[in-house]
Residue, then its C-alpha position, 0 to 999 in steps of 0.5 A: x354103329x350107323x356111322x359104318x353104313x353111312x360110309x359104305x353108302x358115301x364109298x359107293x357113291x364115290x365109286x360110282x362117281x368116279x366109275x362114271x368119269x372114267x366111263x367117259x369116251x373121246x366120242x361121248x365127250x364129243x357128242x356132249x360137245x355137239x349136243x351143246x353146240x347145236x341147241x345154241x342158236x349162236x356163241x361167241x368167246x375170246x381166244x387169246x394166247x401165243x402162236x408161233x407161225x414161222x417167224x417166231x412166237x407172237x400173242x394172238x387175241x380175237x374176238x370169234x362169233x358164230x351162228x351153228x344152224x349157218x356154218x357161219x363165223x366171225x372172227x375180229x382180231x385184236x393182236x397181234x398189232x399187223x391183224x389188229x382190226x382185221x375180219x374174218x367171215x367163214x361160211x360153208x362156201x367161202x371166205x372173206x378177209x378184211x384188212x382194216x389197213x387197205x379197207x379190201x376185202x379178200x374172197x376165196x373158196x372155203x375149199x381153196x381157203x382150208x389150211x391156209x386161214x389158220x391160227x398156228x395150225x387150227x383151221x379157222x373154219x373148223x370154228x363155226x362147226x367144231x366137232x364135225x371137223x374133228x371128226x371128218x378130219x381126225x383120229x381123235x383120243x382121250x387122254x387126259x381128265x383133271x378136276x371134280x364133277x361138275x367141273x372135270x376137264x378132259x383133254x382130247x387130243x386129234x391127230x390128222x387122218x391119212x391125206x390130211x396135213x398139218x400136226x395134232x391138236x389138243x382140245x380142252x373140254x369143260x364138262x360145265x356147259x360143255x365147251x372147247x376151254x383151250x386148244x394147244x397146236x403140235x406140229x409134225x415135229x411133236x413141237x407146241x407151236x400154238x397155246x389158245x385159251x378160250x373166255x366170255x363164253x357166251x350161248x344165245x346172245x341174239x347175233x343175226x346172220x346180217x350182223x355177222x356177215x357186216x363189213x365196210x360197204x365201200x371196202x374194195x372186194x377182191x376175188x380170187 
């Protein structure tokens, strides 16, 4: 006869758990997002995959470093074979971009920049301070969860708000330690035009400001 109550108990539990996933909102799973985000001193992942930028799909592979507290990112191309080697430095003000092949240094304005330093449609600058780009720039949903706790991963998906351009993007996000998992890119035309998935994750690994601000000294600066 005790077998009946241990079943209610494991049938309730399992409602609650899955209460608990559904209570689940785009804003709470960003919060958790930003949360995280802003108790690490510093993250780094790889983001790799395929995008199509107007002169076909190509494989994407780069090496992405960013310190929250400073709005700063490093990104280190290893494909495709043209961006091999290449830098990119983002901050709240400007941007820096190294071509490995002519050793210069390109510097614009993070506002001129916006929209133009992108990843088949993902803005790089939304990498240093995710979720504040998401919410400043769109209308962003739930609209998917698959897995088991703790592992569950939901799906968002951000369409741009009036007067910004560019299509929907769809992030991925782990419940396990909180963090982006993948970002797939739709143009205006429903069309998936990039699929990035995101590994070596990695929370706190002691990067200065100094190490990822550091480019070749005698690189040739170009202003524009």
């Amino acid at each position: 006869m005790r077998i009946f109550p241990s079943l209610a108990v494991l049938g309730v539990l399992g409602a609650l758990s899955l209460s608990v996933a559904q209570a689940q909102t785009a804003d709470d799973i960003l919060n958790n997002l930003a949360s995280a985000q802003k108790s690490a001193k510093d993250i780094s992942f790889r983001i790799s995959g395929s995008a199509d930028q107007g002169g076909g799909v190509q494989k994407l592979d780069l090496n992405v470093q960013t310190i929250p507290a400073s709005n700063l990112a490093r990104l280190v191309f290893n494909a495709p074979d043209a961006l091999a080697d290449n830098v990119v430095i983002l901050d709240n003000k400007e941007v820096r971009n190294y071509l490995y092949l002519t050793n210069q240094v390109t510097v614009t304005s993070t506002s001129k920049a916006a929209g133009g330093q992108d990843l088949g449609g993902l803005d790089l600058s939304q990498l240093s301070n995710l979720v504040t780009a998401l919410k400043t720039r769109y209308d962003v949903k739930l609209i998917g969860t698959s897995g088991a706790a703790p592992n569950r991963v939901y799906q968002l998906e951000a369409s741009p708000k009036t007067g910004v351009q560019g299509g929907k993007t769809r992030v991925f996000v782990g419940e396990n330690g909180w963090r982006p998992t993948r970002f797939q890119l739709i143009d205006g035309g429903g069309k998936n035009v990039a699929d990035l998935n995101v590994s070596e994750y990695k929370v706190n690994s002691g990067l200065s400001v100094a190490r990822l601000r550091q480019l070749p000294k005698d690189a040739q600066i170009i202003r524009q």
